[in-house]
C-alpha positions in Angstrom: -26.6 -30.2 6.2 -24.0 -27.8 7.7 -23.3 -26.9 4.5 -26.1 -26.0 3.3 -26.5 -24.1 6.1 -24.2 -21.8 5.5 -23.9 -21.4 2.3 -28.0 -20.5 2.7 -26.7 -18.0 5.3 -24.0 -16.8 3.1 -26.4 -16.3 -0.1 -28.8 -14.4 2.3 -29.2 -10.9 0.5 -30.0 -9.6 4.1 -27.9 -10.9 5.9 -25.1 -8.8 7.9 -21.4 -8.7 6.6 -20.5 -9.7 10.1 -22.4 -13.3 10.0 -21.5 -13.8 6.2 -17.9 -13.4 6.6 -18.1 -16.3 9.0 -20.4 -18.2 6.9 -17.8 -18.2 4.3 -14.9 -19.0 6.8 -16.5 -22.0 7.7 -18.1 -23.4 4.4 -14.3 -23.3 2.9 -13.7 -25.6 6.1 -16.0 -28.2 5.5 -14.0 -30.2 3.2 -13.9 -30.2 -0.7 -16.7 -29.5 -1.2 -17.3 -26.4 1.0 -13.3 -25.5 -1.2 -15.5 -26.2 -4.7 -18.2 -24.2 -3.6 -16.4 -21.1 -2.6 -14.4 -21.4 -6.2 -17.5 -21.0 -8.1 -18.6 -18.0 -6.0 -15.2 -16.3 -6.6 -15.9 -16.7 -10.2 -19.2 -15.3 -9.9 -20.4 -12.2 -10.0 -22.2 -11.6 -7.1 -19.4 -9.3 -5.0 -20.7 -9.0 -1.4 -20.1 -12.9 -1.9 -16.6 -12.6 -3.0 -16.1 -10.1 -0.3 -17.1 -12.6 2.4 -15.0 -15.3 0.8 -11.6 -13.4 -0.1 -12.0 -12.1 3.5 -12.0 -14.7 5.2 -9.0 -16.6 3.4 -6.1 -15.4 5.7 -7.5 -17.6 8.7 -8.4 -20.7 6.8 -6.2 -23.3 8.7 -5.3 -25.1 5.3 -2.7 -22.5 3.8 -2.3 -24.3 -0.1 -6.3 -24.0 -0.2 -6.4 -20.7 0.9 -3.4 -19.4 -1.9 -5.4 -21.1 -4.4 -8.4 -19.7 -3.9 -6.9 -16.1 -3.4 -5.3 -16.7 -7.0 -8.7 -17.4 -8.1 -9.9 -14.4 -6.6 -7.1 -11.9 -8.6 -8.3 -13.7 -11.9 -11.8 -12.3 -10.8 -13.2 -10.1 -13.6 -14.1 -7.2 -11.0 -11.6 -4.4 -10.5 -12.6 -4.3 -6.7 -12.4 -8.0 -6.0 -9.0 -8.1 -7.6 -7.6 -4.8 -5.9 -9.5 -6.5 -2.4 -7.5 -9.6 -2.9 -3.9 -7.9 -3.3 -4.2 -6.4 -0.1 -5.0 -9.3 1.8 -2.0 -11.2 -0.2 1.0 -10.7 2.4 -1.4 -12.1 5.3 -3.0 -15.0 3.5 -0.3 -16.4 1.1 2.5 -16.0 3.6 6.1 -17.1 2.1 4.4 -17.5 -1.6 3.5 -14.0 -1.0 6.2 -12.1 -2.9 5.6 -14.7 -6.2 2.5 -13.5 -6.2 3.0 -10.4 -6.2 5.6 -9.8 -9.0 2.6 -11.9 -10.8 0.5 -9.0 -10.0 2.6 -6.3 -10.8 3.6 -7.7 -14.3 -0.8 -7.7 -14.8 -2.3 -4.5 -16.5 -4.6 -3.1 -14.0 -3.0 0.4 -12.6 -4.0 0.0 -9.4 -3.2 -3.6 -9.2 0.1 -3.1 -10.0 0.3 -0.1 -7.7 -0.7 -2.1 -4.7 2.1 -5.1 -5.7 4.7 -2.3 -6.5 4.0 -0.7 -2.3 4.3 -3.9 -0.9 7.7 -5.0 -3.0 9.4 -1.9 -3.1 10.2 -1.4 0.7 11.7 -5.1 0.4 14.6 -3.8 -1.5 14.8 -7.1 -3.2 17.3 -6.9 -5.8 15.5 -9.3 -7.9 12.5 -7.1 -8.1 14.2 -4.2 -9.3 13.1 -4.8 -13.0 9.8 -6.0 -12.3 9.2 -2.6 -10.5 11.2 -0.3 -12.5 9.1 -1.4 -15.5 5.9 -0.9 -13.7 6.9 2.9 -12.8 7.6 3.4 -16.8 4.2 2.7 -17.7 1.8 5.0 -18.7 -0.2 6.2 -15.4 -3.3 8.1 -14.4 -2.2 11.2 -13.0 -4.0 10.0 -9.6 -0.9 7.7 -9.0 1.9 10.2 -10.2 2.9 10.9 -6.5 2.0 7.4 -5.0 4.3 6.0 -7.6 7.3 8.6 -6.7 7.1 7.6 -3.6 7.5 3.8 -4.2 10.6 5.1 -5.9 11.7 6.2 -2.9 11.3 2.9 -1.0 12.8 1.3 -3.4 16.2 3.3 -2.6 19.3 3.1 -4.5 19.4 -0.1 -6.1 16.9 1.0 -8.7 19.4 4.0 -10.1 21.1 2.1 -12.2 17.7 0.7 -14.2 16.6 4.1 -14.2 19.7 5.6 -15.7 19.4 3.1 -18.7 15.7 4.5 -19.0 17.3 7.7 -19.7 18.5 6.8 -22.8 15.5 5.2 -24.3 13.4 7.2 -27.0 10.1 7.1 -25.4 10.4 10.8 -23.4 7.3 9.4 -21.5 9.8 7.1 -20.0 12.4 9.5 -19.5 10.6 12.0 -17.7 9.6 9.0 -15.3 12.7 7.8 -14.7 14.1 11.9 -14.3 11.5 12.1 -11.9 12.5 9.2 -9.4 16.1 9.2 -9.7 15.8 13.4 -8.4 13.3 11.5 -5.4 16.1 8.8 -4.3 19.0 11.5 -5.3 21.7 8.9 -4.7 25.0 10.5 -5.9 26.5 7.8 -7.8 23.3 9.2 -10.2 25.4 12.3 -11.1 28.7 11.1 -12.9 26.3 9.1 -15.5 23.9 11.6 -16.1 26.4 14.4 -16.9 28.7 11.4 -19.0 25.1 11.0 -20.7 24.7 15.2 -21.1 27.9 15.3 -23.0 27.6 12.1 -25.5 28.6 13.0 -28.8 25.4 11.2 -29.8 23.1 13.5 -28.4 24.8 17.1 -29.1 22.4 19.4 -31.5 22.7 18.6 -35.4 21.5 20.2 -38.5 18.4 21.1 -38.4 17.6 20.6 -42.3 19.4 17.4 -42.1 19.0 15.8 -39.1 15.4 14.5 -38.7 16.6 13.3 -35.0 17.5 16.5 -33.9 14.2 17.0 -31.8 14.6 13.8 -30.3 17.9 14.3 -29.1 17.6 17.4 -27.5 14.0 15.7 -25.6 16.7 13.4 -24.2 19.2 16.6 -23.1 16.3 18.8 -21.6 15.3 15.1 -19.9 18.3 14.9 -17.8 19.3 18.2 -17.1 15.7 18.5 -14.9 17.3 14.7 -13.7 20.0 16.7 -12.8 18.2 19.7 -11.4 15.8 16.7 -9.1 19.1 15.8 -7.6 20.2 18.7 -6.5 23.9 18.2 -6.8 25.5 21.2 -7.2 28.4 18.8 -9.1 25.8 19.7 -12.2 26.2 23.5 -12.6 29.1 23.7 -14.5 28.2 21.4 -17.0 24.1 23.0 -17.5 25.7 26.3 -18.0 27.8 25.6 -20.8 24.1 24.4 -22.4 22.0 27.8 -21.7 23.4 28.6 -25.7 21.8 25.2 -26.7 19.7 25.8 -29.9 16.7 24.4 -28.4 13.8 25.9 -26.4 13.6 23.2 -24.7 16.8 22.6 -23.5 17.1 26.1 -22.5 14.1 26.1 -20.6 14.9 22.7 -19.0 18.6 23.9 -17.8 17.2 27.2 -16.3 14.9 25.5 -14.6 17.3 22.9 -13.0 19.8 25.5 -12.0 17.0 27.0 -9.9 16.4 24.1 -8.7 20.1 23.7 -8.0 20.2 26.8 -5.9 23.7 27.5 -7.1 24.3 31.0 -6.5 27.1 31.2 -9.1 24.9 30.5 -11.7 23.2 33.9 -11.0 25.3 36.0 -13.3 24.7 33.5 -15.9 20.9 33.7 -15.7 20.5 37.0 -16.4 21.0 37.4 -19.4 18.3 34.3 -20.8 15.8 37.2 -19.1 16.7 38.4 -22.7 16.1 35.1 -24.6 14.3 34.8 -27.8 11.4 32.7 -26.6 9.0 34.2 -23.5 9.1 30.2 -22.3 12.7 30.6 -21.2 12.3 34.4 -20.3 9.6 32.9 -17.5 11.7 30.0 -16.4 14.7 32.1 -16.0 12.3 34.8 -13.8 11.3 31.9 -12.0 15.0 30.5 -11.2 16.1 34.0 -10.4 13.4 34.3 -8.2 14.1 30.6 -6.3 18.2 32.4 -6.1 17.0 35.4 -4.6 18.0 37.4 -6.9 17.7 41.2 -6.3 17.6 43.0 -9.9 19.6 45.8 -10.6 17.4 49.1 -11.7 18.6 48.8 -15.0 17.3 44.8 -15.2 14.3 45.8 -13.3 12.2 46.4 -16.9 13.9 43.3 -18.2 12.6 41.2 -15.2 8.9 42.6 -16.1 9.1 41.6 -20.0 10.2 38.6 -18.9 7.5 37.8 -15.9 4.8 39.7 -18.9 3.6 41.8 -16.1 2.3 44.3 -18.9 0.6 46.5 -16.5 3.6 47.6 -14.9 5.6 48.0 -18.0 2.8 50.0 -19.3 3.1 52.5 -16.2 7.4 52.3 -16.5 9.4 55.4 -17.1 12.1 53.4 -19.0 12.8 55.0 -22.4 13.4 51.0 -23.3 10.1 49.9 -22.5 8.5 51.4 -26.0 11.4 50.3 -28.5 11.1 46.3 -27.1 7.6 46.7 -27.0 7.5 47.5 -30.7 10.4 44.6 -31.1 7.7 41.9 -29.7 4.8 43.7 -32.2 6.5 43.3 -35.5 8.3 40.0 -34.6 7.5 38.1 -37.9 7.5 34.7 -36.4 5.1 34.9 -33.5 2.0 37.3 -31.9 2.7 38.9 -29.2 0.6 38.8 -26.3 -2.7 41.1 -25.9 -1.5 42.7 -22.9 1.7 43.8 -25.0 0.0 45.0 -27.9 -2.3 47.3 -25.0 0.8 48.3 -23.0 2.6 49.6 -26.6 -0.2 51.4 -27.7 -0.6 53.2 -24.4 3.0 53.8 -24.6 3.9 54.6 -28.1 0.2 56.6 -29.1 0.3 57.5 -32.6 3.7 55.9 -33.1 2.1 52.3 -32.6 -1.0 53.3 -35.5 1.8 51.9 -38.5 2.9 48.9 -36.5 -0.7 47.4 -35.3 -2.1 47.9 -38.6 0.8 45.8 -40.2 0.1 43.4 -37.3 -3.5 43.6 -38.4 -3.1 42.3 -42.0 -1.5 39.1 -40.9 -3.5 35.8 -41.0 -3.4 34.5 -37.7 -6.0 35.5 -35.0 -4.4 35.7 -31.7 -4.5 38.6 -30.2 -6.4 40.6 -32.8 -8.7 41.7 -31.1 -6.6 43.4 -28.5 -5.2 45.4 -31.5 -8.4 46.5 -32.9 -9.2 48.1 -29.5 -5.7 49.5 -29.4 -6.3 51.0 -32.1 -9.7 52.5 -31.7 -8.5 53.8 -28.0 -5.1 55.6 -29.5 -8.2 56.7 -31.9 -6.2 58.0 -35.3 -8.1 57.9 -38.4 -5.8 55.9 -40.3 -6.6 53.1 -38.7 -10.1 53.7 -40.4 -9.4 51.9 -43.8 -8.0 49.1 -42.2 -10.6 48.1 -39.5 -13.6 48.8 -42.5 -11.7 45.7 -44.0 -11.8 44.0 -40.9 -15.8 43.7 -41.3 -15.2 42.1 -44.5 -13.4 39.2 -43.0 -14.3 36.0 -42.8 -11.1 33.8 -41.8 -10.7 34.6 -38.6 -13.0 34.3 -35.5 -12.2 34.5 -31.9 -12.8 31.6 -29.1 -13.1 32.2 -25.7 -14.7 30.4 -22.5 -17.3 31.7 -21.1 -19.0 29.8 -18.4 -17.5 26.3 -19.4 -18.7 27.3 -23.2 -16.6 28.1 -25.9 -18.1 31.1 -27.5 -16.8 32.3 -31.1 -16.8 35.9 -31.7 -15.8 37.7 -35.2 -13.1 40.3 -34.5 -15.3 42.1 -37.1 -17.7 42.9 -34.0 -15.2 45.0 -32.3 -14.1 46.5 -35.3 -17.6 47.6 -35.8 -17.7 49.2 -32.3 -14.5 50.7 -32.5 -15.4 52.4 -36.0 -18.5 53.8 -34.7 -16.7 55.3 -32.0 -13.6 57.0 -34.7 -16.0 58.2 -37.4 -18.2 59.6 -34.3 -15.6 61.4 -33.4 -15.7 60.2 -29.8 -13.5 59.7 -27.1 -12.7 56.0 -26.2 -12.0 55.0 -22.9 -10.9 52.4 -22.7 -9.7 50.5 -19.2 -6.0 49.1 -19.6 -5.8 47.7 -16.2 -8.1 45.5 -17.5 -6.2 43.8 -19.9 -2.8 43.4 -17.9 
């Protein structure tokens, strides 16, 4: 009858939390039974139930019931049920409670294994190290990107050398993981390997028409110079300079950024020039690590420094007699478009001169930026740009996509060149704003 008391009391829909967490305390009391019954409620699917059940598991007086039942309840088929009982594992199971654990972080519920992973790390078990390790190589929602950085950090030391094998593997997924917590715990002993690593004959660049593992390879070198650069130790900076030639954009733009992150002020001089380098990726990240080393640019890097930050408004307004010939370099660079603010800052600059130049740019395929040099033409506002934009309205291969209010809206370049024609063969000024487009 006491039994069926509570468990009638424990079933009631409206009955508090407060008086059905008790209920379930003392049905698991009453004897096998009561034990049976609360089983099949934790395989249920009724949660408030589970709730009351898992809940009260910690003060059950019989501890072997209470672990069983609890490994019942992380078996449960609900995410919430299972993430309740995980929390409740290091007062309920007691001494089986770090088994249980490693059980639940090997499982392949995220947040599961997230809530195991915070209560093992700070242990500093040795024996959990691989467990753990391979937990922070999975694949993660970014919501548990910094929760998971910071387990890293409990977990101290004795995870480096696990996280220095990751370094070598070919997922860069797993890399970038193990980069990331090895800069968090910055132990020193970190460095020496990494750098041994950086210079392995295995990983230096290849042929590029031969070597199909080339990309791979240099995924792995721009990997552990940011490792490097997370650190901090300053041990690195000889080493990442002698890669700022590397053949990769990659690899260039991971060693600029970890000397910035360095804060080496020798490696100043060394930076300046990749303000200069052939891809605007590495031209930002070396703005940025000047920028992090307090660099104060010299009047004749000053224009450099704005290429490289694309601040094309104020290279538009510069009175540097360079700003117009690498303007013109970035427009008839065969191998990629330049930026729309570029193409508006050369044709303010350059006036007729540009008219040649933006009309070659003009008869290439690709679409970026071509509407920024349809305007640019129409505002310089010479008639030989005429032909050109009356075979503009003929084409059909190119559109342009923008957002607009959280829709993509496609547009046919031939639009503007209609409006821009009108304007020429009207013989009408065209204002056109610049400081718009910068």
């Amino acid at each position: 009858k006491g039994r069926a008391s509570l468990l009638a009391v424990l079933i009631d829909a409206k009955a508090h939390y407060r008086i059905r967490g008790p209920a379930g305390w003392g049905l698991m009391q009453s004897g096998a039974e009561g034990v049976k019954k609360a089983r099949e409620i934790l395989r249920g699917k009724d949660l408030d139930l589970c709730y009351a059940i898992v809940g009260r598991l910690q003060v059950l007086s019989d501890k072997a019931v209470a672990v069983d039942l609890l490994k019942d309840a992380l078996k449960h088929p609900n995410y919430r049920v299972r993430l309740y009982a995980v929390k409740l594992i290091e007062v309920t199971a007691g001494d089986q409670a770090q088994a249980i654990l490693l059980d639940a972080l090997a499982g392949k519920s995220v947040g599961i294994q997230f809530e195991a992973a915070k209560r093992l790390a700070p242990l500093r078990d040795p024996r959990h190290v691989k467990g753990l390790v391979a937990a922070l190589m999975r694949r993660n929602s970014k919501a548990y990107t910094k929760g998971w950085l910071d387990i890293a950090v409990d977990l101290g030391p004795i995870a480096c050398d696990a996280l220095l094998a990751e370094m070598a593997s070919t997922d860069r997924f797993r890399r970038h993981q193990a980069a990331r917590a090895l800069g968090v715990i910055g132990p020193d002993r970190a460095v020496d390997p990494l750098l041994k690593l950086l210079s392995d004959a295995r990983l230096r660049p290849g042929d590029k028409e031969r070597d199909r593992d080339a990309m791979a390879r240099a995924m792995i070198r721009a990997d552990v110079a940011i490792a490097l650069g997370e650190i901090g130790s300053t041990k690195a900076t000889g080493p990442l300079l002698a890669l700022l030639n590397d053949p990769s954009m990659g690899v260039r733009r991971a060693v600029v950024t970890a000397l910035g992150m360095l804060g080496d002020a020798s490696a100043t001089k060394s930076l300046v020039p990749m303000l200069s380098d052939g891809d605007r990726r590495v031209r930002t990240a070396a703005s940025v690590a000047l920028a992090r080393l307090q660099w104060k640019p010299a009047e004749s890097d000053k224009l450099t420094l704005l290429f490289a930050k694309r601040y094309w408004g104020e290279v538009a307004k510069s009175k540097d007699p360079r700003a117009e010939g690498l303007l013109l370099k970035l427009v008839t660079d065969p191998y990629r478009w330049p930026d729309s603010g570029a193409v508006t800052a050369f044709a303010k600059l350059a006036g007729g001169r540009a008219v040649e130049p933006l009309i070659k740019l003009l008869k290439r395929k690709s679409n970026r930026s071509r509407l920024a040099v349809i305007e640019a033409l129409g505002n310089i506002g010479d008639k030989r740009a005429i032909p050109h934009l009356l075979a503009e309205l003929k084409r059909t291969d190119v559109n342009n996509t923008m957002t607009m209010n959280g829709k993509t809206v496609t547009t046919a370049p031939s639009d503007t060149a209609l409006m821009v024609l009108i304007r020429l063969t009207a013989q009408q000024p065209v204002d056109y704003n610049f400081s718009s487009l910068d």
